[in-house]
C-alpha positions as MATLAB code, in Angstrom:
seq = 'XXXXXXXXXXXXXXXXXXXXXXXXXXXXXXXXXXXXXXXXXXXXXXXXXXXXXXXXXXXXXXXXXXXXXXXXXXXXXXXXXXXXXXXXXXXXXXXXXXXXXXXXXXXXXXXXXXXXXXXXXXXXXXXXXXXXXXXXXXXXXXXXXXXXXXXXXXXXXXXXXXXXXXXXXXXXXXXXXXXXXXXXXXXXXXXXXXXXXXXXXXXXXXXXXXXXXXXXXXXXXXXXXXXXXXXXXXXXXXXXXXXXXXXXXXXXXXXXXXXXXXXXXXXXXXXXXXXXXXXXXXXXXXXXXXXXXXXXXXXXXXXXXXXXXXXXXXXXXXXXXXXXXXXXXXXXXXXXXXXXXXXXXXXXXXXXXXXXXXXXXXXXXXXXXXXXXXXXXXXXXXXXXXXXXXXXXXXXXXXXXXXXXXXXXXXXXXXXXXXXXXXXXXXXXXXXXXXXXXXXXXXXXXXXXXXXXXXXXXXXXXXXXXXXXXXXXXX';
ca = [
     -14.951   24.593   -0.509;
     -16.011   21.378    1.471;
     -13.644   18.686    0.355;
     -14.804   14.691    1.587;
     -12.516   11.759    1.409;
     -14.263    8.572    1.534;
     -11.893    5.412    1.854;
     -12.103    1.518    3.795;
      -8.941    1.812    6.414;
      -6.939   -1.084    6.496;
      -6.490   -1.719    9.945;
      -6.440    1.405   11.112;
      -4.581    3.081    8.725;
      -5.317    6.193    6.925;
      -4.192    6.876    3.323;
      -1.433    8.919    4.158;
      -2.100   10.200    0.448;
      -5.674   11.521    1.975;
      -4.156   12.930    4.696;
      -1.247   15.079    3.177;
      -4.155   16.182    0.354;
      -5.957   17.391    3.324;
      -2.867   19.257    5.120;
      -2.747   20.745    1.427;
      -6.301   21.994    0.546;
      -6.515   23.325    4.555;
      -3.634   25.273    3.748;
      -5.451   26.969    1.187;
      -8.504   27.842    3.631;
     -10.584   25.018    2.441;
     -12.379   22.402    4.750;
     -11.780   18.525    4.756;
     -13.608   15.407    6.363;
     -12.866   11.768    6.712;
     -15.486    8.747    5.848;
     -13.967    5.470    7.392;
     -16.791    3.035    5.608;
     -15.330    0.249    7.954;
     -15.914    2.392   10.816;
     -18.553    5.083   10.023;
     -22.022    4.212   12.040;
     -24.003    6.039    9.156;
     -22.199    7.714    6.245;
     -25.490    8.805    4.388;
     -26.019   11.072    7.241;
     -22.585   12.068    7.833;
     -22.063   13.503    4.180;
     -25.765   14.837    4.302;
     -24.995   16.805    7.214;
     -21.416   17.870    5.441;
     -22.996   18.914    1.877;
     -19.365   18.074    0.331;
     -18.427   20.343   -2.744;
     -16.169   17.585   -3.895;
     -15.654   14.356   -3.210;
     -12.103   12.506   -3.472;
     -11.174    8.321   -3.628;
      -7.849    7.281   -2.976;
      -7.935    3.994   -5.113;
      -5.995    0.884   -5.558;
      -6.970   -1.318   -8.473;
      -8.575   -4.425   -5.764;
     -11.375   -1.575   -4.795;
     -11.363    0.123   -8.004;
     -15.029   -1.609   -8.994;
     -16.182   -1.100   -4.740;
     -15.533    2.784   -5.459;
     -17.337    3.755   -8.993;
     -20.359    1.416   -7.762;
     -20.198    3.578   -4.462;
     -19.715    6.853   -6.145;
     -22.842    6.253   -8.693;
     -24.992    5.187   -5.686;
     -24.278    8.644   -3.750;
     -24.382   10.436   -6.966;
     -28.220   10.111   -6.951;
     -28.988   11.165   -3.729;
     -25.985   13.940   -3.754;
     -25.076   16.782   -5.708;
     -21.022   17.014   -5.946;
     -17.893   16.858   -7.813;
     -16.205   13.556   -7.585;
     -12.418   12.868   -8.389;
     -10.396    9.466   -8.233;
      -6.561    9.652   -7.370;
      -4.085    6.763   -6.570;
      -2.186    4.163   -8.499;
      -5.107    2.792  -10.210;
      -6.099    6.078  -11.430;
      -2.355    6.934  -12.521;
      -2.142    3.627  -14.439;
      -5.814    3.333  -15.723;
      -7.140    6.656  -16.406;
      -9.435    5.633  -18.736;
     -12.189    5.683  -15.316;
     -12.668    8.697  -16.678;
     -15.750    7.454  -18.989;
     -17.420    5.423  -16.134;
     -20.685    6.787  -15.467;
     -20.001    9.140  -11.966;
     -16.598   10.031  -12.575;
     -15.823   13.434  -12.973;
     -12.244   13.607  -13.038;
      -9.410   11.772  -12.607;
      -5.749   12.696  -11.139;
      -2.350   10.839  -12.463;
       0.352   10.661  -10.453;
       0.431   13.482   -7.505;
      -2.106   15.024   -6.249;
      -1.209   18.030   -4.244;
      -1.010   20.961   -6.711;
      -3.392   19.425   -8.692;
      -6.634   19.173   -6.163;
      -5.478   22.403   -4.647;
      -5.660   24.076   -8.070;
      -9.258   22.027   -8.972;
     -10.634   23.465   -5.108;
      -9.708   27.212   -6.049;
     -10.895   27.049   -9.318;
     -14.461   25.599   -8.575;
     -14.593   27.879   -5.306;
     -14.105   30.946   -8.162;
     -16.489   29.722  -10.797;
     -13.118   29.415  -12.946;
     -12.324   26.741  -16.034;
     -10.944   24.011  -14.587;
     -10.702   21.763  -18.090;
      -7.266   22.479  -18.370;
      -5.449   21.347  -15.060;
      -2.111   19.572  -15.189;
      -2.348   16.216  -13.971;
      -6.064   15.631  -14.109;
      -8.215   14.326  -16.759;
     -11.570   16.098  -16.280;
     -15.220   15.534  -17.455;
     -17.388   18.207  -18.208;
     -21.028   18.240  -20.353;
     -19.992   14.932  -21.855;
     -16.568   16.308  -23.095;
     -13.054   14.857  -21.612;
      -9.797   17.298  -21.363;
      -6.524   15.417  -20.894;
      -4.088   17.517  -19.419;
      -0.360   17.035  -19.390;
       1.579   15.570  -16.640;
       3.088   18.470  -13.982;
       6.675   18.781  -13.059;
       7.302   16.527   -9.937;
       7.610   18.228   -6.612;
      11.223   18.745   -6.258;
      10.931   20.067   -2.605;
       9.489   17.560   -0.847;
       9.712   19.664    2.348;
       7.848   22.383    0.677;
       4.581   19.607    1.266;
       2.696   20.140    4.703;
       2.801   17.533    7.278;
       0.060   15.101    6.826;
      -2.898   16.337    8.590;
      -3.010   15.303   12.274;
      -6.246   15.745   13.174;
      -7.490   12.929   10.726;
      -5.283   10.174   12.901;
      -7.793   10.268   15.800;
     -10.889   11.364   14.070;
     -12.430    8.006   15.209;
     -12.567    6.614   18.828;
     -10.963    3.392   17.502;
      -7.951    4.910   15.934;
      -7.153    6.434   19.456;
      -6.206    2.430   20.352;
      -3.482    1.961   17.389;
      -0.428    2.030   18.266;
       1.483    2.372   15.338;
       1.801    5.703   12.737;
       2.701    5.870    9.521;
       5.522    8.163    7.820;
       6.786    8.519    4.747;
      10.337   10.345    4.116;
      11.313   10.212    0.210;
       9.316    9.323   -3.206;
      10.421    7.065   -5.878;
      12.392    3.856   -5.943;
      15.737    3.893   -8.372;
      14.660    0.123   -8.828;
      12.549   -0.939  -12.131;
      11.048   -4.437  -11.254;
       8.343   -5.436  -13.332;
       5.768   -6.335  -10.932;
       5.513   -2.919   -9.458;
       3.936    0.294  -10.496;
       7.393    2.179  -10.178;
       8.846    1.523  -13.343;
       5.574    2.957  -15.246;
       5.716    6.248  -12.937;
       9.717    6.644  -14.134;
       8.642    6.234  -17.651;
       5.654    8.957  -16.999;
       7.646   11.272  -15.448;
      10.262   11.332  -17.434;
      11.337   15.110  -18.054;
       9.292   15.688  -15.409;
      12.532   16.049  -12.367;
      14.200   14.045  -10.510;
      11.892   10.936   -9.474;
      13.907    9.534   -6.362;
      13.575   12.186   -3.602;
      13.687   12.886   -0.133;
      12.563   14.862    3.234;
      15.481   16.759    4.614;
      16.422   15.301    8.158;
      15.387   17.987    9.882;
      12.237   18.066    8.096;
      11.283   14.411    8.941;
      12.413   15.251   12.554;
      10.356   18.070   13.494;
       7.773   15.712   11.886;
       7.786   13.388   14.201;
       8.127   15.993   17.271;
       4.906   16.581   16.755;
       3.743   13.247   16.038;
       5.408   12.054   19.504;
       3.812   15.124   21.389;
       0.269   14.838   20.124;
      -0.606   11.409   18.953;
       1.963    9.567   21.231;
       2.637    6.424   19.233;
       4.145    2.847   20.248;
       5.940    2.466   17.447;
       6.826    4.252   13.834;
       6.312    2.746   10.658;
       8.591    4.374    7.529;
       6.787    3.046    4.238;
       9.683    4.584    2.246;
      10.072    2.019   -0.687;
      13.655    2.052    0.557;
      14.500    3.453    3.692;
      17.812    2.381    3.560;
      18.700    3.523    0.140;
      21.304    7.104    1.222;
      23.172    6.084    3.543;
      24.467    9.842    4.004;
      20.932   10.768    4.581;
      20.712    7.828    7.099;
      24.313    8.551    9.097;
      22.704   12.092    9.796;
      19.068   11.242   10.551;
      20.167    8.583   13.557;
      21.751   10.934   15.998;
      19.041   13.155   15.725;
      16.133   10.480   15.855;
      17.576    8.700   19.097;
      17.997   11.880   20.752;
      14.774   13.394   19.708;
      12.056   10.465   18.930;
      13.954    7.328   20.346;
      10.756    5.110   19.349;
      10.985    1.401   17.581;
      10.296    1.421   14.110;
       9.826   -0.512   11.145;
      10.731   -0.097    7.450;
      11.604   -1.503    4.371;
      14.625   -2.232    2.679;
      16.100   -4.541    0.343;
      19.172   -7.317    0.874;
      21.540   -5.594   -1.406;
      20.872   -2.704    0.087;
      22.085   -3.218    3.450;
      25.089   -4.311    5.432;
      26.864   -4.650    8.979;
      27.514   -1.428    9.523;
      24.006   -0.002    8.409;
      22.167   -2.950   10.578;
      24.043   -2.352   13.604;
      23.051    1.218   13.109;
      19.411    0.754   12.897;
      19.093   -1.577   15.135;
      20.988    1.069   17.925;
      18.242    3.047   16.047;
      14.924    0.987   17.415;
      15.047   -1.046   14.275;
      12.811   -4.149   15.059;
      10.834   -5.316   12.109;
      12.426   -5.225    8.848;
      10.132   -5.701    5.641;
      12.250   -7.306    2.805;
      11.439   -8.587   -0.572;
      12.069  -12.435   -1.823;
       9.215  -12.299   -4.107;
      10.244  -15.853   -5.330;
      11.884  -19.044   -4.332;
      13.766  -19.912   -7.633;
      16.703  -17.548   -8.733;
      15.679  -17.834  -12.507;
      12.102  -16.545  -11.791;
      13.653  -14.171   -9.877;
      16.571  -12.565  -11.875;
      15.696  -13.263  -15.162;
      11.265  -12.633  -14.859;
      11.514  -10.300  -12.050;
      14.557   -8.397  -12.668;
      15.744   -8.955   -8.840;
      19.303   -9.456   -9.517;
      19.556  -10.824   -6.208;
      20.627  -14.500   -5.545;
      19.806  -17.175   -2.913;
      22.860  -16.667   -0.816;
      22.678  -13.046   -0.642;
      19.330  -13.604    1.014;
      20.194  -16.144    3.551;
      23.152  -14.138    4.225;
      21.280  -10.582    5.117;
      18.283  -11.947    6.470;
      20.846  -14.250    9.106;
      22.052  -10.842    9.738;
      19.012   -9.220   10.747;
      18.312  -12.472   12.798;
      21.681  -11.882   14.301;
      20.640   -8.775   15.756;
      17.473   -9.091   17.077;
      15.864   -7.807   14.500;
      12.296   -9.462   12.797;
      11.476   -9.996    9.201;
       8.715   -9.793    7.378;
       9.436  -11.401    4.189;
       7.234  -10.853    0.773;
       6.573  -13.324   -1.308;
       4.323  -14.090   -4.762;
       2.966  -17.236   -6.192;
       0.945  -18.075   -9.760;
       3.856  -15.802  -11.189;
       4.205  -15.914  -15.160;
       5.652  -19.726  -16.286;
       6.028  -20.986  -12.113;
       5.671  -24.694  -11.763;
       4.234  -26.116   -8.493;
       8.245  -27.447   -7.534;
       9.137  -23.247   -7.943;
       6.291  -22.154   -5.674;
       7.525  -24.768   -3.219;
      11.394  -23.388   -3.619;
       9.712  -19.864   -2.091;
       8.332  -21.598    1.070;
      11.529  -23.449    1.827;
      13.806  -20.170    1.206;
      11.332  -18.408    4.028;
      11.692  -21.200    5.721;
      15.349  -21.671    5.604;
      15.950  -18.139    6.302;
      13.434  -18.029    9.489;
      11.161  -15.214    8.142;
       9.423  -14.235   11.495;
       6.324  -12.915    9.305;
       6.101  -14.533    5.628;
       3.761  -12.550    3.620;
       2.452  -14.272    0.709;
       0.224  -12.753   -2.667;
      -0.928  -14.514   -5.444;
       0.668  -12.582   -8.515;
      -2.279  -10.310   -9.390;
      -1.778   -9.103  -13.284;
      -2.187   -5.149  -13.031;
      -3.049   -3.020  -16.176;
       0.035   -1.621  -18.095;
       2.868   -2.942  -15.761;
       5.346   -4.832  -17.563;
       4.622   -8.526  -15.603;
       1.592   -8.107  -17.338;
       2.640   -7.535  -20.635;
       5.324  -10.262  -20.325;
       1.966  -12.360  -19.029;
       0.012  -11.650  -21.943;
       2.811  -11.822  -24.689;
       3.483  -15.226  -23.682;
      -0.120  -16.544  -23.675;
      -0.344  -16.691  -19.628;
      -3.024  -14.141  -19.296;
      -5.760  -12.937  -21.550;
      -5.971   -9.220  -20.689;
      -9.189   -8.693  -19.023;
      -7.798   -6.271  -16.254;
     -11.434   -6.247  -14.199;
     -11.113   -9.976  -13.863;
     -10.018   -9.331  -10.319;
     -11.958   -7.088   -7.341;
     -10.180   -8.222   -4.158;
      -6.832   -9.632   -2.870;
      -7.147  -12.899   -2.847;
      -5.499  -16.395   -3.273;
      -7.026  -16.822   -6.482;
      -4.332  -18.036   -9.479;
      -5.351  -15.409  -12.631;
      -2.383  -16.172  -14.915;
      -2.845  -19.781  -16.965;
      -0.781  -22.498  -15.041;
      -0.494  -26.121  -15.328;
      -0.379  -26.630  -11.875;
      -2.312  -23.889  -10.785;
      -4.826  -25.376   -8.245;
      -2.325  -26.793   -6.395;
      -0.267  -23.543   -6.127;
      -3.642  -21.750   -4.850;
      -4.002  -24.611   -2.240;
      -0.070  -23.879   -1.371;
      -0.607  -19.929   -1.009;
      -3.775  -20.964    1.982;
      -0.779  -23.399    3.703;
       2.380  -20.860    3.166;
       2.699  -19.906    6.388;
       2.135  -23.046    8.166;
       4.985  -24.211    5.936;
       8.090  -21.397    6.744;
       6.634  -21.653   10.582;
       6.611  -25.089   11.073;
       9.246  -26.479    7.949;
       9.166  -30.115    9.559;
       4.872  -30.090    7.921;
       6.281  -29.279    4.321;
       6.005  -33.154    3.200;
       2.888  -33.135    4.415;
       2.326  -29.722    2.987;
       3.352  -31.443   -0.784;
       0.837  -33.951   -0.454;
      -1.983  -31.642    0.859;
      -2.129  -29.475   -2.292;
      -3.430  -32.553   -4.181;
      -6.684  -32.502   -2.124;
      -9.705  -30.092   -2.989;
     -10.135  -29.111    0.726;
     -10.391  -25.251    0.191;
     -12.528  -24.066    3.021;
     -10.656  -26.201    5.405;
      -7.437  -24.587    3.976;
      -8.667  -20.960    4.611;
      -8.718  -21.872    8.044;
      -5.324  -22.613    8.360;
      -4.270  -19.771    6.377;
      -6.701  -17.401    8.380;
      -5.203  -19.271   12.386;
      -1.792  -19.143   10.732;
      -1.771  -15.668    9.993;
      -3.703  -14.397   13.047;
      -1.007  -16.303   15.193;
       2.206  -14.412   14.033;
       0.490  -11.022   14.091;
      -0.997  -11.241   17.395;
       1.706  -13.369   19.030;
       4.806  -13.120   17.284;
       4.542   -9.771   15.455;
       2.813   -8.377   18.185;
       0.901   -5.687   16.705;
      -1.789   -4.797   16.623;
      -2.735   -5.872   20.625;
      -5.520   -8.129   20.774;
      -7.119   -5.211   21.990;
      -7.064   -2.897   19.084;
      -7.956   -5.702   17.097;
     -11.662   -6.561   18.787;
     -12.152   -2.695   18.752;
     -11.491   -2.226   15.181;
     -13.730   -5.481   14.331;
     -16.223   -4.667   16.654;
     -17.103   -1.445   14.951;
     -16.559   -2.601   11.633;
     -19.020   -4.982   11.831;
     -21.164   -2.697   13.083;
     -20.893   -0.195   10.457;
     -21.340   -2.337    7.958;
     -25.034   -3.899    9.720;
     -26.108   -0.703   10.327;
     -25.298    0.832    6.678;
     -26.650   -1.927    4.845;
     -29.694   -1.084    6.865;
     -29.653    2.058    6.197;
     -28.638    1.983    2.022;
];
């Protein structure tokens, strides 16, 4: 079978979902290609020349609507089987009745689309595989949930080839790994806590790589794709510390590159910084989420208070090390005075890079329930289609909070501006705020996060936009 994946990187970065499915269905003798729509010159072409048997979409709710509108477009010109994965899919598989769709996977995909490719490859029923809900002559089968993949080292490294499949990814520097699944942690804003209560009976959700497996990994990695640095997008890469004590002596003597992961405060200390950083720890990605210890611990279920914060971040500080801080405004009941307590905590703890979302209210995640139970959202889950700094949950103040999400970083960067910054968020100057927020942003990446080079980036934008001329030509 010819299996397609058609996705928009993000800088460069391939799903590493797509690219372990591929590792997967290769494995079983089937054949896999890559669309990049930022980067491909002429995709009409590409997947005419191709003739996919399937087609797969690795979706996240912000390009859920870009995807189906895609998929129906194609549909008519193509004749395939289409299937959506990813969280939006897991928590939303109701997709299955858009127009297009022909099946839909919750939760992982491996066994599943391996199972779907053999059984379509041997004219066999496929109405009644686990994890997927599947469409067929107007009928839908759900299917069960599948026991979790206990082994994760049992899963194929994430296909290689796909990392330099276009000239432009040759010029990023930085590759993407991923060493356990699950997060022990239930906060209500994430999509976590809904894939512990689907899984349940299912295994054991929190797992991980062995060390050697991760390792051997990254041999490879090193050899053939030679990257600058190594980014682990573990939820928490810091969360065994057995698993950690054995992994460092073998990654400084074997792979030796700087890396960057994420972790949260709680979850680290002295010892485990000093080791990381002997490590090639340099950019640490925690979570604030909010300002105000009450939104904090008692709506977001952080259970983590100011002075931890200040305390861990001074520590990474202390040793060299740079943080890139997350943060949400517009968040259920959050005054203008709360969003403000946010920027001064980045502030006050010198986030290097202070990432800032608006609170967007995804389907069936308990934020959003809370949201709607309390009258600060009405429900409409397709009343968002991008990441943006748009406010969708009912605030008083909720204007000025959007205006204070374009200036964030211009606040924690430059603190001595925040007066100003209070003042600012009275005036209706949008576009000129989008500037700032664009410059301000653009500045600690390029200059203070230092990746991607300057270089990378006019590669990656000079193809995209010529993609995108050149397809909307063609389509």
């Amino acid at each position: 079978m010819k299996i397609l994946f058609v996705f928009k990187s993000d800088f460069l970065i391939i799903p590493l979902g797509i690219r372990t499915l591929s590792s997967v269905l290769k494995k079983e003798g089937h054949c896999c290609e890559i669309i990049d729509l930022k980067l491909e010159i002429n995709y009409l072409k590409k997947i005419e020349k191709f003739k996919p048997d399937i087609i797969g979409y690795s979706i996240e709710s912000f390009l859920w609507k870009f995807y189906r509108d895609f998929n129906k477009k194609i549909k008519k010109q193509f004749n395939f089987f289409s299937i959506f994965g990813g969280p939006h899919c897991t928590i939303t598989p109701d997709i299955i009745n858009e127009e297009g769709v022909d099946a839909v996977c919750i939760g992982e995909g491996e066994l599943a689309l391996a199972e779907l490719a053999n059984k379509l490859q041997n004219n066999q029923d496929i109405t009644g595989i686990k994890n997927l809900w599947v469409k067929q002559n107007g009928v839908i089968y759900k299917n069960e949930i599948r026991n979790l993949v206990s082994e994760l080292d049992s899963i194929p490294f994430p296909d290689y080839e796909f990392a330099t499949k276009y000239k432009a990814y040759k010029s990023f520097d930085i590759y993407h790994i991923i060493t356990s699944r699950g997060c022990p942690y239930n906060c209500p804003y994430c999509i976590n806590h809904f894939y512990r209560n689907l899984f349940s009976g299912k295994g054991k959700y929190v797992r991980r790589r062995s060390v050697d497996n991760v390792i051997e990994e990254l041999k490879i990695v090193k050899n053939r794709i030679s990257p600058q640095i190594l980014y682990f997008v573990d939820e928490i890469f810091t969360l065994d510390k057995e698993w950690l004590d054995e992994f460092a002596p073998k990654y400084m003597e074997h792979i030796n590159l700087p890396f960057q992961a994420f972790t949260r405060v709680n979850e680290i200390d002295n010892d485990t910084v000093q080791l990381l950083r002997k490590m090639g720890y340099i950019i640490s990605c925690v979570g604030i989420e909010s300002g105000n210890e009450k939104i904090r611990n008692e709506i977001l279920k952080r259970k983590i208070d100011d002075q931890l914060i200040i305390d861990k971040t001074t520590l990474l500080r202390e040793n060299k090390i740079k943080i890139l801080g997350s943060n949400m405004l517009g968040l259920p009941g959050e005054t203008l005075s709360n969003a403000f307590e946010t920027l001064t905590l980045n502030a006050r703890c010198k986030i290097t890079y202070p990432m800032v979302f608006m609170f967007h209210p995804f389907p069936n995640i308990d934020l959003t329930k809370f949201a709607i139970e309390n009258n600060f959202y009405d429900g409409k889950a397709d009343s968002f289609d991008k990441l943006s700094g748009e406010c969708l949950i009912n605030l008083k103040e909720k204007r000025q909070i959007e205006r204070l999400y374009y200036l964030f970083y211009m606040g924690v960067k430059i603190p001595f501006t925040i007066p100003l910054i209070r003042f600012m968020t009275k005036l209706p100057l949008g576009f000129f705020y989008r500037l700032i927020f664009y410059f301000s942003r653009a500045i600690i990446i390029i200059f203070i996060m230092r990746r991607p080079s300057i270089n990378t980036l006019m590669n990656y934008y000079s193809r995209y936009l010529v993609a995108s001329l050149l397809n909307k030509l063609v389509y």
